[in-house]
Biopython code that builds the backbone (N, CA, C, O; Angstrom):
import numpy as np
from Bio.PDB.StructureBuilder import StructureBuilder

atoms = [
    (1, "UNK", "N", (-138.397, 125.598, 112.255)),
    (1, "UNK", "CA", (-137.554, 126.530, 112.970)),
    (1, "UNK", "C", (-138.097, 126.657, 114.402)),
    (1, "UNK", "O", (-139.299, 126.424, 114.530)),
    (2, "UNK", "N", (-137.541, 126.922, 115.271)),
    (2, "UNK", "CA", (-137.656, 126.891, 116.881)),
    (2, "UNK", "C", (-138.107, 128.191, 117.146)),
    (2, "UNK", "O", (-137.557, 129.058, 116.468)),
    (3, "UNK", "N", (-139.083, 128.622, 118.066)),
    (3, "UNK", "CA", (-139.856, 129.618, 118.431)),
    (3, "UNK", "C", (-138.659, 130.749, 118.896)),
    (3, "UNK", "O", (-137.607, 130.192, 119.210)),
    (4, "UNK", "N", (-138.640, 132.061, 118.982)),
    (4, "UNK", "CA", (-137.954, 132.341, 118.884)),
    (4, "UNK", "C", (-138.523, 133.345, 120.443)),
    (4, "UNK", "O", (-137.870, 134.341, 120.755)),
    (5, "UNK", "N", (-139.379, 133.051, 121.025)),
    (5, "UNK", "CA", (-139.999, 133.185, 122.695)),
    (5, "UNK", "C", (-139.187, 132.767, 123.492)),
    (5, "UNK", "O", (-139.159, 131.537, 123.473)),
    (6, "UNK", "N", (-138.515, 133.202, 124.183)),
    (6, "UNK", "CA", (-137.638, 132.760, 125.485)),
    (6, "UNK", "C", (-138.538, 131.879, 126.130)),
    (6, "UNK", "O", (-139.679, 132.180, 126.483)),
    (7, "UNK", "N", (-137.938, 130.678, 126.285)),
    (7, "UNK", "CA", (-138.394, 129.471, 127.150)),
    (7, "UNK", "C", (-139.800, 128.620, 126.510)),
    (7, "UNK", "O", (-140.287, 127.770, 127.255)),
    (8, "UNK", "N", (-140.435, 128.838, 125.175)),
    (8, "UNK", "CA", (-141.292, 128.416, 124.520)),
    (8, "UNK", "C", (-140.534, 126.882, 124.008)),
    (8, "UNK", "O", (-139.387, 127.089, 123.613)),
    (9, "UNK", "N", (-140.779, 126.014, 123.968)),
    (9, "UNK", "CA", (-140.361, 124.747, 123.090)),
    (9, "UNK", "C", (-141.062, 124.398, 121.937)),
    (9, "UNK", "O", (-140.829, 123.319, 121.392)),
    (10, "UNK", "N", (-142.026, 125.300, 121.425)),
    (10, "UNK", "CA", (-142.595, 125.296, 120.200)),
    (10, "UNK", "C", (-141.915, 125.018, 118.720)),
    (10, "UNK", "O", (-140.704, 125.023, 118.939)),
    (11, "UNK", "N", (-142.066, 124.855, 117.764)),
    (11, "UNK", "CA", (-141.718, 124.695, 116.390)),
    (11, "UNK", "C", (-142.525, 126.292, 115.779)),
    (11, "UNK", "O", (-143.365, 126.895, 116.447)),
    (12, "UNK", "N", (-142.170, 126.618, 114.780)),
    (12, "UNK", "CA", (-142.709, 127.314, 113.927)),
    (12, "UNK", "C", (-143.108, 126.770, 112.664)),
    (12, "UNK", "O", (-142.229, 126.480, 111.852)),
    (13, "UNK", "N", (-144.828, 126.517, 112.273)),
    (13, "UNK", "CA", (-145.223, 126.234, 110.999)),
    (13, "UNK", "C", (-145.830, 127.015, 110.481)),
    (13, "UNK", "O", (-146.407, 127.844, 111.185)),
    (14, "UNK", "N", (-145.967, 127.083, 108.883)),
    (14, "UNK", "CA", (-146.272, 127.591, 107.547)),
    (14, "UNK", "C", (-148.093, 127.332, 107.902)),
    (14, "UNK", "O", (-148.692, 126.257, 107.862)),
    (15, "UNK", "N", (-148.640, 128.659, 108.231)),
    (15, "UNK", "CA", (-149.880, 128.597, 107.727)),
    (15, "UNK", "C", (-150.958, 129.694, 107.082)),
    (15, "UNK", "O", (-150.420, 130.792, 106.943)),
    (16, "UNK", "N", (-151.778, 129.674, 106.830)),
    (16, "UNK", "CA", (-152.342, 131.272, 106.377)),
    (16, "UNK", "C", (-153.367, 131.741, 107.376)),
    (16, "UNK", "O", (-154.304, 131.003, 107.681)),
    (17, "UNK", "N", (-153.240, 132.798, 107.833)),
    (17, "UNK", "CA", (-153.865, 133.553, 109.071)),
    (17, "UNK", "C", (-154.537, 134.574, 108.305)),
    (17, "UNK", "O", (-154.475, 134.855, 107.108)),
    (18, "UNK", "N", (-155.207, 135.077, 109.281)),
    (18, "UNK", "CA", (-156.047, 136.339, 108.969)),
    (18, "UNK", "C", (-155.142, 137.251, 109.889)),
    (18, "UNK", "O", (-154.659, 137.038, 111.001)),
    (19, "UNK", "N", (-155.057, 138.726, 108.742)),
    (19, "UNK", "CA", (-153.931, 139.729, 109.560)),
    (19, "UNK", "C", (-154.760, 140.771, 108.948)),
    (19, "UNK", "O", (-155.087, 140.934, 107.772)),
    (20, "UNK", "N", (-155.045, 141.480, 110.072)),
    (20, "UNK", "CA", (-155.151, 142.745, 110.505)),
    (20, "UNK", "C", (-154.511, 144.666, 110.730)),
    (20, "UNK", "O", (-154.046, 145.177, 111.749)),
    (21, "UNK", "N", (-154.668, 145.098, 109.798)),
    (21, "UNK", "CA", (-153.984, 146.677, 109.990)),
    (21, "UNK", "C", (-154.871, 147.769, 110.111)),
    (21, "UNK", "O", (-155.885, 147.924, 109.430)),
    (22, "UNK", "N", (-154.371, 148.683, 111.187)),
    (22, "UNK", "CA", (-155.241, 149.911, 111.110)),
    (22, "UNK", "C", (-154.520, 151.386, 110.450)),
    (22, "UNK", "O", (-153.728, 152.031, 111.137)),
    (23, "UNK", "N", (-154.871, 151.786, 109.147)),
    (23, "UNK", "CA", (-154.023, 152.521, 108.691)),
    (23, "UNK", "C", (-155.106, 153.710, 108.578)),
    (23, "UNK", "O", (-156.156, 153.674, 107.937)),
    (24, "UNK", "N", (-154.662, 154.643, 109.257)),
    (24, "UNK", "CA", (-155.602, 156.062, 109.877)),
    (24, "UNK", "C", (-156.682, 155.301, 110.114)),
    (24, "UNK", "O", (-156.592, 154.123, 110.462)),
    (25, "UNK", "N", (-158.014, 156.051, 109.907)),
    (25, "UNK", "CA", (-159.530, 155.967, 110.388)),
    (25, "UNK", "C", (-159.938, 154.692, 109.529)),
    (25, "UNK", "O", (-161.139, 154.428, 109.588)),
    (26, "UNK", "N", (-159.052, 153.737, 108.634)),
    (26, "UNK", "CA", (-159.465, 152.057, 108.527)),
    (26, "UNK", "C", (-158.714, 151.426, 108.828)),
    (26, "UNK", "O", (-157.564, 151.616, 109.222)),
    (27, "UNK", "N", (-159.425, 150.406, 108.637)),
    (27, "UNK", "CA", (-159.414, 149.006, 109.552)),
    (27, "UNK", "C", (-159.213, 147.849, 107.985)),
    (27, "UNK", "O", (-160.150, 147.866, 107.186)),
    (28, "UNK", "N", (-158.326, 147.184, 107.761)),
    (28, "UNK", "CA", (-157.893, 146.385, 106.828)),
    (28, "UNK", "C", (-157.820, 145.022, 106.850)),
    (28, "UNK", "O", (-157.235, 144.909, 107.928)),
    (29, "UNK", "N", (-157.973, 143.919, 106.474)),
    (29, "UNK", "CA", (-158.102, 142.832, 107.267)),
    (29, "UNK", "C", (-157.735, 142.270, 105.714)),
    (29, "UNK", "O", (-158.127, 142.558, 104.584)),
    (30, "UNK", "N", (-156.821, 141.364, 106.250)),
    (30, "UNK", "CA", (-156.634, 140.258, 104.651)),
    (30, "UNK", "C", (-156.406, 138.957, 105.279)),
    (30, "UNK", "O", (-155.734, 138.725, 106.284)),
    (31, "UNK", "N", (-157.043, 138.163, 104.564)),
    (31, "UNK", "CA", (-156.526, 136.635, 104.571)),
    (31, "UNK", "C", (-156.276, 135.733, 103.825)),
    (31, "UNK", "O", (-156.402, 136.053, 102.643)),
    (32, "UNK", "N", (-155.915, 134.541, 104.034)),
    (32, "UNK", "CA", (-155.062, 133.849, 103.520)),
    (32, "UNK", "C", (-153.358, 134.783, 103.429)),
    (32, "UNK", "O", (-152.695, 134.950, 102.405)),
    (33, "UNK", "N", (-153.125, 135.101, 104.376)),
    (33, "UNK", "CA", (-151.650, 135.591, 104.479)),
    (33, "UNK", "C", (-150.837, 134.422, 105.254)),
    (33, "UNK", "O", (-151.086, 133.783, 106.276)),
    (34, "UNK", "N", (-149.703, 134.413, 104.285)),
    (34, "UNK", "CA", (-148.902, 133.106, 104.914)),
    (34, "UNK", "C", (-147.781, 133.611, 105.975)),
    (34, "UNK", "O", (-147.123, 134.651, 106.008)),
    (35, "UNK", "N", (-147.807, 132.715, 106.653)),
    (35, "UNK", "CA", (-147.317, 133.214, 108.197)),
    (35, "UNK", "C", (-146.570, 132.161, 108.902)),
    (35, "UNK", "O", (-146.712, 131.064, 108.362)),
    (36, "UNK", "N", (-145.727, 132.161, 110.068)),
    (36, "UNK", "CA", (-145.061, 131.489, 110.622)),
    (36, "UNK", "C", (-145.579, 131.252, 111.756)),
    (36, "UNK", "O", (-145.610, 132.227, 112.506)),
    (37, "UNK", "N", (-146.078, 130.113, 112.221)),
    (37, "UNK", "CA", (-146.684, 130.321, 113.284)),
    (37, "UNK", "C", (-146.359, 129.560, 114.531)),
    (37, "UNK", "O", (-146.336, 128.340, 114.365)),
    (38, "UNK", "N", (-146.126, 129.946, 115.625)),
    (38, "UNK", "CA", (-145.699, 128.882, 116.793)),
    (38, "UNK", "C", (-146.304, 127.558, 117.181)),
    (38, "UNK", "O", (-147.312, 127.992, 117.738)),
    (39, "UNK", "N", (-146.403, 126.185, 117.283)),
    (39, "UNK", "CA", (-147.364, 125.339, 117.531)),
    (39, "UNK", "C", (-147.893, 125.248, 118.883)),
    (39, "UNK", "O", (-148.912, 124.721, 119.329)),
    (40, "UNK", "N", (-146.833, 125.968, 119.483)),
    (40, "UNK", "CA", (-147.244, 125.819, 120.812)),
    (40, "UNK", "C", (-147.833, 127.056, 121.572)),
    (40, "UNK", "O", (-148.909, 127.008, 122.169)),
    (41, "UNK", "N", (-147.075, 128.119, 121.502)),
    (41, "UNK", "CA", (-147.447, 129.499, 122.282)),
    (41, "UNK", "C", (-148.401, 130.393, 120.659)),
    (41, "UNK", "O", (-149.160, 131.297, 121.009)),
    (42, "UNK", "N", (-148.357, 130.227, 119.657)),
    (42, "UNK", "CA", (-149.084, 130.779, 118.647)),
    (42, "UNK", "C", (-148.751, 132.212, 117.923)),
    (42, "UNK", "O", (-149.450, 132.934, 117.213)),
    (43, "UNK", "N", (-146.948, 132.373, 118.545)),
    (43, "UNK", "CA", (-146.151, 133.362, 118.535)),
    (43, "UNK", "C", (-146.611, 133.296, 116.785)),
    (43, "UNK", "O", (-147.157, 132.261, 116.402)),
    (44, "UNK", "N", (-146.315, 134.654, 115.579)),
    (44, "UNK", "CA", (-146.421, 134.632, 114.593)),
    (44, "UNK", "C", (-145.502, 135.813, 113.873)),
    (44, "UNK", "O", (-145.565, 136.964, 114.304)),
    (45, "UNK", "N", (-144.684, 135.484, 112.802)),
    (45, "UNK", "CA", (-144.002, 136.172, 112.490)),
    (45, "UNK", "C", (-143.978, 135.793, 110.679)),
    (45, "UNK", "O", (-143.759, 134.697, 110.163)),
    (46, "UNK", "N", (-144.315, 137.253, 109.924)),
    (46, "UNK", "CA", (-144.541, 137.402, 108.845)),
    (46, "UNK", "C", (-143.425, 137.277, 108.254)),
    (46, "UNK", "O", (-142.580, 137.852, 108.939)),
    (47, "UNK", "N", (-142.734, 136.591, 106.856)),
    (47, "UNK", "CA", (-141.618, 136.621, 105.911)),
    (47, "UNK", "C", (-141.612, 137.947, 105.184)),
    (47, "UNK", "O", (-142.563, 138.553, 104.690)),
    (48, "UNK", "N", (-139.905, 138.367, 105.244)),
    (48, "UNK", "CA", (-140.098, 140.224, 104.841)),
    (48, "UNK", "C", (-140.948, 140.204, 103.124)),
    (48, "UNK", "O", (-141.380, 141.113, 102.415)),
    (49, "UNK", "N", (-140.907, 138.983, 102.992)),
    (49, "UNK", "CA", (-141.855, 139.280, 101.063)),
    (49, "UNK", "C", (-143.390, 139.205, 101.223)),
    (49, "UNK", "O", (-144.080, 139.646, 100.304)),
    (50, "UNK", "N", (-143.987, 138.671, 102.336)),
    (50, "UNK", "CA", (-145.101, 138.760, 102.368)),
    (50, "UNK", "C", (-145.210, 140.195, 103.150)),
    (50, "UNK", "O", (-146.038, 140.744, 102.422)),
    (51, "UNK", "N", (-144.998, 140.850, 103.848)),
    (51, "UNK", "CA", (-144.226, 142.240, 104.247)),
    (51, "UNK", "C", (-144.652, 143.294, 103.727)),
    (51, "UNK", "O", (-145.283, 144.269, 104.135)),
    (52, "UNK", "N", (-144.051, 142.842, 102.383)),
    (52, "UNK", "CA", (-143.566, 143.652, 101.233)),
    (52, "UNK", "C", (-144.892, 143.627, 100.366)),
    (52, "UNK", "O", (-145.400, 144.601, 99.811)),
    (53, "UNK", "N", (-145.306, 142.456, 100.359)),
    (53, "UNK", "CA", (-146.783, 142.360, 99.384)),
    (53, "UNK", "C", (-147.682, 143.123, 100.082)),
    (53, "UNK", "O", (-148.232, 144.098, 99.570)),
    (54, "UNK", "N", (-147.924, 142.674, 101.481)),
    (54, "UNK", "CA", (-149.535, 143.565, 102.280)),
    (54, "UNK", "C", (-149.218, 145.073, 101.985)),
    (54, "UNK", "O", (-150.043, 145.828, 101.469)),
    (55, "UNK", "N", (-148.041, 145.421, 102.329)),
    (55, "UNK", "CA", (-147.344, 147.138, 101.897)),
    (55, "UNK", "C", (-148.274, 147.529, 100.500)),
    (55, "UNK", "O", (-149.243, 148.288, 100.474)),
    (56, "UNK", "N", (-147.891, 147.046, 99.765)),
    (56, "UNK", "CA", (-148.453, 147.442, 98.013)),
    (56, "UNK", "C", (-149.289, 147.067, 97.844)),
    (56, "UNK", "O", (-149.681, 147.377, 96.719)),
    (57, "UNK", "N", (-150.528, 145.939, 98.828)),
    (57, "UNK", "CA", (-151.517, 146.017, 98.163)),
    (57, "UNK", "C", (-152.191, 147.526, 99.260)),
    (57, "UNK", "O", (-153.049, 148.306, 98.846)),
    (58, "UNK", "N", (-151.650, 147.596, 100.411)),
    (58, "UNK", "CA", (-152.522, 148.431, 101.086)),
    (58, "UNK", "C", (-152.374, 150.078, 100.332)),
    (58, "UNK", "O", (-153.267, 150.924, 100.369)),
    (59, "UNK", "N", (-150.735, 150.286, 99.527)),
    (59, "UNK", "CA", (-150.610, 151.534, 98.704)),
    (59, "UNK", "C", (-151.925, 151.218, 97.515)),
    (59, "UNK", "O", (-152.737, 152.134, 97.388)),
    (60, "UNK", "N", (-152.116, 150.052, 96.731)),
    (60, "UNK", "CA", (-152.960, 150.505, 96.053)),
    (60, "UNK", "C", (-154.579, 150.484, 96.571)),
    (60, "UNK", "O", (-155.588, 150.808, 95.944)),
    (61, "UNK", "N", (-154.501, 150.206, 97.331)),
    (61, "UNK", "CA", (-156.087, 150.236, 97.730)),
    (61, "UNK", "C", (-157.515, 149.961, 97.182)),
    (61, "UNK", "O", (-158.603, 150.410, 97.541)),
    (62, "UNK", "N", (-157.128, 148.954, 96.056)),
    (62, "UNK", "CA", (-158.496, 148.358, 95.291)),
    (62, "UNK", "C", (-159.784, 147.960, 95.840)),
    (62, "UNK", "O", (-159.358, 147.061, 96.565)),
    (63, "UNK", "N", (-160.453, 147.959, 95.944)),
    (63, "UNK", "CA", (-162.064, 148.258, 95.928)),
    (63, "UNK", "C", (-162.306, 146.880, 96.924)),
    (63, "UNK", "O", (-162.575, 145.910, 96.215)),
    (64, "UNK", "N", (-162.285, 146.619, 98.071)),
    (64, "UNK", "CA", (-162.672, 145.345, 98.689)),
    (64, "UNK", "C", (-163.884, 144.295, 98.183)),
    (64, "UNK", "O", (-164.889, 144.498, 97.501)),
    (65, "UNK", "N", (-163.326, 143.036, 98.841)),
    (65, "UNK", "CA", (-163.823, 142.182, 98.104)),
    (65, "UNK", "C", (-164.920, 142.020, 98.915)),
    (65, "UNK", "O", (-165.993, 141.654, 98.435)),
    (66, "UNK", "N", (-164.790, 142.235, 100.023)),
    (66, "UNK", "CA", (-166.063, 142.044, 101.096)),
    (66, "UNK", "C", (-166.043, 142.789, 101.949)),
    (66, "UNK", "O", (-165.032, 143.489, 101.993)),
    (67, "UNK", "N", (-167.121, 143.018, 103.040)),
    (67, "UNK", "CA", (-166.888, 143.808, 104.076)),
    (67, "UNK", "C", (-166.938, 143.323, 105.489)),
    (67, "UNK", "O", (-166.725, 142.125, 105.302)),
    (68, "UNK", "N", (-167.044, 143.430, 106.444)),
    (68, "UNK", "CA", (-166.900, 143.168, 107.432)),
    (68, "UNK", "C", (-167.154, 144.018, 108.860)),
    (68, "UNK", "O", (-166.473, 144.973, 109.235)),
    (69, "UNK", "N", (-168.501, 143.332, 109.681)),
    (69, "UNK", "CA", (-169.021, 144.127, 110.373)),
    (69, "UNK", "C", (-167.802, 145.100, 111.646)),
    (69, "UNK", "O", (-166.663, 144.645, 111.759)),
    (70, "UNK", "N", (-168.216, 146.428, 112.521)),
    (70, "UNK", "CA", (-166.527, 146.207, 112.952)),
    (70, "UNK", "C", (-167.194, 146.519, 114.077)),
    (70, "UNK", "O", (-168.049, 147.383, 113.882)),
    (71, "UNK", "N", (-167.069, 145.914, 115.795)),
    (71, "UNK", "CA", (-167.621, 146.055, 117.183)),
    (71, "UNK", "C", (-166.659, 146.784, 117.584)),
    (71, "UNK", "O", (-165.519, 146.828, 117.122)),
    (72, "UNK", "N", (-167.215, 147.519, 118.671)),
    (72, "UNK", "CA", (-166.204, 148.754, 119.515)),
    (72, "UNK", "C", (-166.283, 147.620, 121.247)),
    (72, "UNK", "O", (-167.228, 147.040, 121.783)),
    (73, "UNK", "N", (-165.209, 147.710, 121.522)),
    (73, "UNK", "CA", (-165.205, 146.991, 122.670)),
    (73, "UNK", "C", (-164.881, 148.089, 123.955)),
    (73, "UNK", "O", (-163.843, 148.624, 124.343)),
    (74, "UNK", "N", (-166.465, 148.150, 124.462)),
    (74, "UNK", "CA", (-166.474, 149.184, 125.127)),
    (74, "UNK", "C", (-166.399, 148.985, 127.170)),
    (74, "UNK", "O", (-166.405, 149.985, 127.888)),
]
sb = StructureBuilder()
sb.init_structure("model")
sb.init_model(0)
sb.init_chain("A")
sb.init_seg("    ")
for serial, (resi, resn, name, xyz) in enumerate(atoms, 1):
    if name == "N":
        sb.init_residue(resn, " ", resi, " ")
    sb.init_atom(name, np.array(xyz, "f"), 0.0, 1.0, " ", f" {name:<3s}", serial, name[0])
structure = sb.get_structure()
């Protein structure tokens, strides 16, 4: 599918990214999330079912699998 960036000539491909949410005072980070991604400008746009999955796993909130240091960019 064609980037959807005004004046980008990119393609959009299927890959898994690391995505990021800040929901109140945390910081959420999941990966392997599959994603659309621009080849050229790196534009990225999530499918509404993967959407829908980060939503319910972030309602249930199970016990992380790892942690991850977090820098303040000051």
């Amino acid at each position: 599918m064609k980037c959807s960036i005004q004046g980008c000539p990119g393609q959009y491909e299927t890959k898994l990214i690391v995505h990021t949410v800040k929901s109140g005072a945390d910081i959420l980070v999941f990966e392997n999330v599959p994603a659309e991604v621009c080849n050229v400008c790196s534009d990225m746009l999530l499918p509404p079912q993967t959407v829908e999955h980060l939503e319910a796993l972030m309602t249930r909130r199970t016990k992380p699998q790892r942690f991850a240091p977090l820098y303040e960019y000051i």
